[in-house]
Each structure stands twice: as C-alpha cells, then as structure tokens.
DSSP file (Angstrom, degrees, kcal/mol; ACC not computed):
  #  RESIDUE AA STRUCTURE BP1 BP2  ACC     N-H-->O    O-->H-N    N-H-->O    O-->H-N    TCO  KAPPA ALPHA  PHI   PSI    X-CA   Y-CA   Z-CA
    1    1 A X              0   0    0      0, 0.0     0, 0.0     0, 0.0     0, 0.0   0.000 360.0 360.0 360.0 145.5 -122.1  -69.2  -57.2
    2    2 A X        -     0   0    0      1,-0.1     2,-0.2     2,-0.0    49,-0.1   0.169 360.0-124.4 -25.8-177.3 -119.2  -68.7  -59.6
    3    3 A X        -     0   0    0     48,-0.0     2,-0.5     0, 0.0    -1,-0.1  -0.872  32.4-154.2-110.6  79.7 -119.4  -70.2  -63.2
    4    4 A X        +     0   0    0     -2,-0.2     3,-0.1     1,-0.2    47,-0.0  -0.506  30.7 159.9 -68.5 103.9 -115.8  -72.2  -62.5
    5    5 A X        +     0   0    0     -2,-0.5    60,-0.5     1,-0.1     2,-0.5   0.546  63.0  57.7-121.6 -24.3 -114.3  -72.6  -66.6
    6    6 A X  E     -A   64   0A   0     58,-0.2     2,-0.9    59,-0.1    58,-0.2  -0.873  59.8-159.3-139.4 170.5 -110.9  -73.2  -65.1
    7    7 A X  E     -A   63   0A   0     56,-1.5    56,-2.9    -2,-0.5     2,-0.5  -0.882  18.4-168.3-128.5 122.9 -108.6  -75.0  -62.9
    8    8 A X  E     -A   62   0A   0     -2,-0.9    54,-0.2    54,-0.2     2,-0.2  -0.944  11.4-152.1-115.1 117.1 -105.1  -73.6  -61.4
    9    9 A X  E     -A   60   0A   0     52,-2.0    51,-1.0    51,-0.8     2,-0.1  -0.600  17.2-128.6 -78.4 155.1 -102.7  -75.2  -59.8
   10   10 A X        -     0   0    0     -2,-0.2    -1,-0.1    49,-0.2    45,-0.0  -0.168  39.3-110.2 -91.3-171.5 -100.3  -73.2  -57.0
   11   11 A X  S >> S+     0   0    0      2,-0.2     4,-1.1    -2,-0.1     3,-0.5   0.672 123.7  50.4 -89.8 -38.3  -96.7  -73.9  -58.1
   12   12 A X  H 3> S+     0   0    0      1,-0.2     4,-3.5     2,-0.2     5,-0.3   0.935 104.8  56.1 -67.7 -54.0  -96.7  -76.2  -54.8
   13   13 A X  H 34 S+     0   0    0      1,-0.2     4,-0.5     2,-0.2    -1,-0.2   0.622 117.2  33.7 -59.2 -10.2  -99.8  -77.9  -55.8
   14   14 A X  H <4 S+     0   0    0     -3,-0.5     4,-0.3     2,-0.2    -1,-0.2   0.558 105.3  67.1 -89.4 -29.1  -98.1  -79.0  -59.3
   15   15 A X  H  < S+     0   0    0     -4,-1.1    -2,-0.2     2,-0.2    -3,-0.1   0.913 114.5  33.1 -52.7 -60.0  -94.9  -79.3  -57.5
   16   16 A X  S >X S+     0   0    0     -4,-3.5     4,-2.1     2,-0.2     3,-0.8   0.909 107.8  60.3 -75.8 -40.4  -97.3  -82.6  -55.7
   17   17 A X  H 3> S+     0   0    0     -4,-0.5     4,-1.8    -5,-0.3     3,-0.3   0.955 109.2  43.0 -73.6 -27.6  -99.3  -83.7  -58.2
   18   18 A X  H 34 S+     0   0    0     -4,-0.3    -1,-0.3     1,-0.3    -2,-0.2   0.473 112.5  54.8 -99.9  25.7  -96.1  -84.7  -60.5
   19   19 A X  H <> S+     0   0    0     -3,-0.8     4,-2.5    -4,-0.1    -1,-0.3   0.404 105.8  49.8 -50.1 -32.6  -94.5  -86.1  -57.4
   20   20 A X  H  X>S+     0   0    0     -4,-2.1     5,-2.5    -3,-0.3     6,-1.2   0.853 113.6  52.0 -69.0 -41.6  -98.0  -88.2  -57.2
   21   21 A X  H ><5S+     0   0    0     -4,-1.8     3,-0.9    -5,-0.3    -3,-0.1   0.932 107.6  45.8 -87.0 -48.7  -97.0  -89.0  -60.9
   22   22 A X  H 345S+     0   0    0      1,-0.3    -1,-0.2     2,-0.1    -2,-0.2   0.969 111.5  54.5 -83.4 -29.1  -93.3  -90.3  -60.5
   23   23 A X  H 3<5S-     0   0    0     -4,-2.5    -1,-0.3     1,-0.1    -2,-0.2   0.663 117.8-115.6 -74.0  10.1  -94.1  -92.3  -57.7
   24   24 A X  T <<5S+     0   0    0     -4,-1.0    -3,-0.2    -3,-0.9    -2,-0.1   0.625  81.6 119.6  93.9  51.8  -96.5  -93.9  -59.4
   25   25 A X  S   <S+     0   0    0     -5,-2.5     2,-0.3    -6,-0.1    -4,-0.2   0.591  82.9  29.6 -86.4 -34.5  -99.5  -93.0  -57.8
   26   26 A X        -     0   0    0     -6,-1.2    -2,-0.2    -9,-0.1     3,-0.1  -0.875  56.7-151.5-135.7-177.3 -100.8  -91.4  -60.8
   27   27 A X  S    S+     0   0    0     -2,-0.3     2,-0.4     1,-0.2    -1,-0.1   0.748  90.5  32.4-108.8 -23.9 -100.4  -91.9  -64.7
   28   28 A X    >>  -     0   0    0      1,-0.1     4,-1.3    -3,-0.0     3,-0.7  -0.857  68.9-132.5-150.1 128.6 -101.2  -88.2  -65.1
   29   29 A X  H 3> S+     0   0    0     -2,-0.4     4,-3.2     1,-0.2     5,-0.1   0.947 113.7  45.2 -60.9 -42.4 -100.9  -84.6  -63.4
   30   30 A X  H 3> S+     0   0    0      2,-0.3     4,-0.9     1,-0.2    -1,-0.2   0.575 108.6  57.6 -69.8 -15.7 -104.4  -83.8  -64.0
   31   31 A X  H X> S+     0   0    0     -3,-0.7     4,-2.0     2,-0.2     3,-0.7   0.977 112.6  38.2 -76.1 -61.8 -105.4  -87.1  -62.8
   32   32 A X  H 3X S+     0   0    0     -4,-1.3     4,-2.0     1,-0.3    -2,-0.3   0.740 120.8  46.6 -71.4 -47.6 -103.7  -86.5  -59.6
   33   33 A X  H 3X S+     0   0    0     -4,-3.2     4,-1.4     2,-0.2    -1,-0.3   0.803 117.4  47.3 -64.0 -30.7 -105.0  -82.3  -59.6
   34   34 A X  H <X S+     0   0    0     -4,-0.9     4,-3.7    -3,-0.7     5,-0.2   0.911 112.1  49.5 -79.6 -56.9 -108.6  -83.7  -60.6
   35   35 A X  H >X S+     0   0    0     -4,-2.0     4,-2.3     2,-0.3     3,-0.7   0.973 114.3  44.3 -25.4 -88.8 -108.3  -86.2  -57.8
   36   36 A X  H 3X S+     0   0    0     -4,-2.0     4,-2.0     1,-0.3     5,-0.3   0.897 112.2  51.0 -44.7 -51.0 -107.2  -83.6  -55.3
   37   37 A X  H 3X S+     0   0    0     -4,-1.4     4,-1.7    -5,-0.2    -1,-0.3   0.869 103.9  55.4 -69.3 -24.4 -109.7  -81.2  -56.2
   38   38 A X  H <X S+     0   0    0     -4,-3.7     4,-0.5    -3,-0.7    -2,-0.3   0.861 118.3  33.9 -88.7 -38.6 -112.4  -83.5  -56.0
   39   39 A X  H >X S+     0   0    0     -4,-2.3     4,-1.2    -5,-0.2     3,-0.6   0.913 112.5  54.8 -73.0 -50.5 -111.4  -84.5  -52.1
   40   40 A X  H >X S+     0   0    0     -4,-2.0     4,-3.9     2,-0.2     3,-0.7   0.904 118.5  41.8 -70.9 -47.4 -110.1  -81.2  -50.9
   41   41 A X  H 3< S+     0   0    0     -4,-1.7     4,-0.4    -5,-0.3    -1,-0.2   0.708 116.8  45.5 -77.3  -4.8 -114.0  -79.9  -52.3
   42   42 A X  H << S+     0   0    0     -3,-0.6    -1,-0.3    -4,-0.5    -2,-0.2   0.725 127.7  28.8 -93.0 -23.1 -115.8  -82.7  -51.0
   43   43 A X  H << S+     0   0    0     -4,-1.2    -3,-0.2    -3,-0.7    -2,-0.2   0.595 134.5  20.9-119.4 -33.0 -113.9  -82.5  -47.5
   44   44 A X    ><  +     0   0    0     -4,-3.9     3,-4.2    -5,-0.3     4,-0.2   0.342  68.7 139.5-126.4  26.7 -113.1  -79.2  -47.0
   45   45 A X  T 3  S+     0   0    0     -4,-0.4     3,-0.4     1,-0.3    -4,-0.1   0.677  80.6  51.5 -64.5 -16.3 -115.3  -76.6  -49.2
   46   46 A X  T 3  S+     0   0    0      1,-0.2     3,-0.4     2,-0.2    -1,-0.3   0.759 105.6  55.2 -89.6 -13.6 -115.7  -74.0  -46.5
   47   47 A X  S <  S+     0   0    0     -3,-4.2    -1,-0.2     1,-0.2    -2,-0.2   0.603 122.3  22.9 -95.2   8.4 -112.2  -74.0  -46.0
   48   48 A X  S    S-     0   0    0     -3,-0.4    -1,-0.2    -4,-0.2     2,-0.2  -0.459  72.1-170.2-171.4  45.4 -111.2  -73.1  -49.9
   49   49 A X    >>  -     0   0    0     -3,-0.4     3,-1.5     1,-0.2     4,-0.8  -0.323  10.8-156.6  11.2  81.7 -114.3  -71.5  -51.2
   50   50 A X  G >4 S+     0   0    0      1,-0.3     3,-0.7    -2,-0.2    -1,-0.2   0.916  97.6  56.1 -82.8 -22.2 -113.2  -71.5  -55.0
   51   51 A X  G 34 S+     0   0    0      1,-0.2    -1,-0.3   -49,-0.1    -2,-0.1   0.847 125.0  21.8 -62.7 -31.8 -115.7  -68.6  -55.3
   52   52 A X  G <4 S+     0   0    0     -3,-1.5    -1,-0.2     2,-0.0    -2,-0.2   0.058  99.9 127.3-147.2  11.4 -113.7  -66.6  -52.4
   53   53 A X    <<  -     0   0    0     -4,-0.8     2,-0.3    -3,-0.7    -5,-0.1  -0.246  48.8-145.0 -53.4 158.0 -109.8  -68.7  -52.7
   54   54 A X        -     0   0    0     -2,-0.0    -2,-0.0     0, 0.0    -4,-0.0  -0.890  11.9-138.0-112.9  91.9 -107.0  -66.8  -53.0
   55   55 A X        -     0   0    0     -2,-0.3   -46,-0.0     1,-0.1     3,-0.0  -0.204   0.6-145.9 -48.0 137.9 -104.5  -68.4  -55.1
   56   56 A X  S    S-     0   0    0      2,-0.0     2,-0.2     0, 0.0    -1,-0.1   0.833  77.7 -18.1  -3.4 -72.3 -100.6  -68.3  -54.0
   57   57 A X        -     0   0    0    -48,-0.1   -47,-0.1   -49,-0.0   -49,-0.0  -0.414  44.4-130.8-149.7-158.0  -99.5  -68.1  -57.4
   58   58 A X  S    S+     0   0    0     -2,-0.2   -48,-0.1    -3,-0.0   -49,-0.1  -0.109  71.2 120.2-162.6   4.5 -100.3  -68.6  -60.6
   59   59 A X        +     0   0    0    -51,-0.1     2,-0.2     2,-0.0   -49,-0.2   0.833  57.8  61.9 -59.0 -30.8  -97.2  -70.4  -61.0
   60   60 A X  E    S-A    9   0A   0    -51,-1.0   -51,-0.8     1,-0.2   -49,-0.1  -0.530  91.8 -52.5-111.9 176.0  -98.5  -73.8  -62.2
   61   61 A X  E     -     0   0A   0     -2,-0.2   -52,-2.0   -53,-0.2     2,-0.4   0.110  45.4-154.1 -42.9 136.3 -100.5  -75.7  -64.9
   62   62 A X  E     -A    8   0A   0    -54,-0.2     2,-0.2    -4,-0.0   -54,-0.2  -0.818  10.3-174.3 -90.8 136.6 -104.3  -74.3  -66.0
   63   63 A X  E     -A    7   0A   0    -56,-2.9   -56,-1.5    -2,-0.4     2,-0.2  -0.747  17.7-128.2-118.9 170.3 -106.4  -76.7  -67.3
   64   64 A X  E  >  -A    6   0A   0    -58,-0.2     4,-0.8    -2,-0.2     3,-0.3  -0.530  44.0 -91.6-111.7 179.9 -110.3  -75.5  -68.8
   65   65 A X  H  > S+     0   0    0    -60,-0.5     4,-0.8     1,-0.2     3,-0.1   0.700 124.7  71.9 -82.0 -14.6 -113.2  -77.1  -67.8
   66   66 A X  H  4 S+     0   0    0      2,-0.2    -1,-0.2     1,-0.2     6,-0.1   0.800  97.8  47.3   2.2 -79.1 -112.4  -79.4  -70.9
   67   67 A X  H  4 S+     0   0    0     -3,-0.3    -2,-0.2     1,-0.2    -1,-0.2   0.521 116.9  40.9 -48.1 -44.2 -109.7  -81.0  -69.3
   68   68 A X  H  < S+     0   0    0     -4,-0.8    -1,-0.2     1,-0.2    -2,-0.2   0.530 131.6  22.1-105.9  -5.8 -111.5  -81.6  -66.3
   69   69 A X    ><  +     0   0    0     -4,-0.8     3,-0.8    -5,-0.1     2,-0.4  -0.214  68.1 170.5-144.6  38.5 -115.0  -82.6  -67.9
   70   70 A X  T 3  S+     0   0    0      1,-0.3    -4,-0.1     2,-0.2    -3,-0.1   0.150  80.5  41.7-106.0   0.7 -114.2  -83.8  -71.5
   71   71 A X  T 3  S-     0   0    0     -2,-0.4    -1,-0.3     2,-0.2     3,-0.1   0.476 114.9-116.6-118.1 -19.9 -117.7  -85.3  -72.3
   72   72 A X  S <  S+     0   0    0     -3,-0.8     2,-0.2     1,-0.3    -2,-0.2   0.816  77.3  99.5 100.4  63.5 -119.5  -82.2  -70.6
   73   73 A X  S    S-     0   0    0     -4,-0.4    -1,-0.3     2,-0.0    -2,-0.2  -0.680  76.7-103.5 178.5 141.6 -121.3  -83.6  -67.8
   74   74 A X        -     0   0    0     -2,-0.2     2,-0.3    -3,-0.1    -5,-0.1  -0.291  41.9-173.9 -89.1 147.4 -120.5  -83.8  -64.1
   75   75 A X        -     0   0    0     -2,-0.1     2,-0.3     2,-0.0    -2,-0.0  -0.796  20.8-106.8-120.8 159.1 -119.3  -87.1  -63.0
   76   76 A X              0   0    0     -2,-0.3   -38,-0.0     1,-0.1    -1,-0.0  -0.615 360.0 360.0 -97.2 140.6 -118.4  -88.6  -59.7
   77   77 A X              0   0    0     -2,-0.3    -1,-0.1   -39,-0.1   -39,-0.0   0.000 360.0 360.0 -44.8 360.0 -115.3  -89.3  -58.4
C-alpha cells in the first residue's frame, strides 16, 4: 500500500467543506475534509482507492500528514 504524506482536496471537495464551515456544521475546513475522508474511506474504500484515485484537480487546499495527524498516531474518528 501507498505511504499517504498528503491530503488533496478537488476544488469541488473544498468548494463543500467551507460550505460545511459557513453553515456551521464545522469550525474548520480540515475538520470537515478530515471528517469526509474518514467516512468516504471507512464506507466506500473500493470505490476511491487513494492508492489507485484519480484526482479531478488539484485545484484545492493540501494538507500533510501533520495536519491530519498532529500528535503522530492514528486516531479514530
């Protein structure tokens, strides 16, 4: 399997998460992309492979695995 060090948003998928954020659904874009990412791989992983995805775009916010992990150990949802 991949070694996954970052996290891309489509321009559509950033487009939603700061829609999540001004209705106040989330405090945070990253919250709301972390969020998302964590259901779409828990619910759908055969259908968006991140090893074998094909992004869109490239149009919206990267985050590192930092961002998404920020004490360095994987945590549950």
């Amino acid at each position: 399997m991949a070694d996954l060090t970052t996290f891309r948003l489509s321009r559509k998928a950033n487009e939603v998460a700061e829609l999540l954020v001004s209705t106040g659904w989330f405090d945070f874009a990253l919250t709301a992309a972390k969020f998302a990412m964590a259901y779409a791989l828990k619910n759908h992983f055969d259908e968006i492979n991140p090893a074998t995805y094909v992004m869109p775009d490239n149009d919206g916010n990267t985050y590192n695995a930092g961002s998404l992990d920020s004490v360095g150990k994987s945590q549950a949802c």
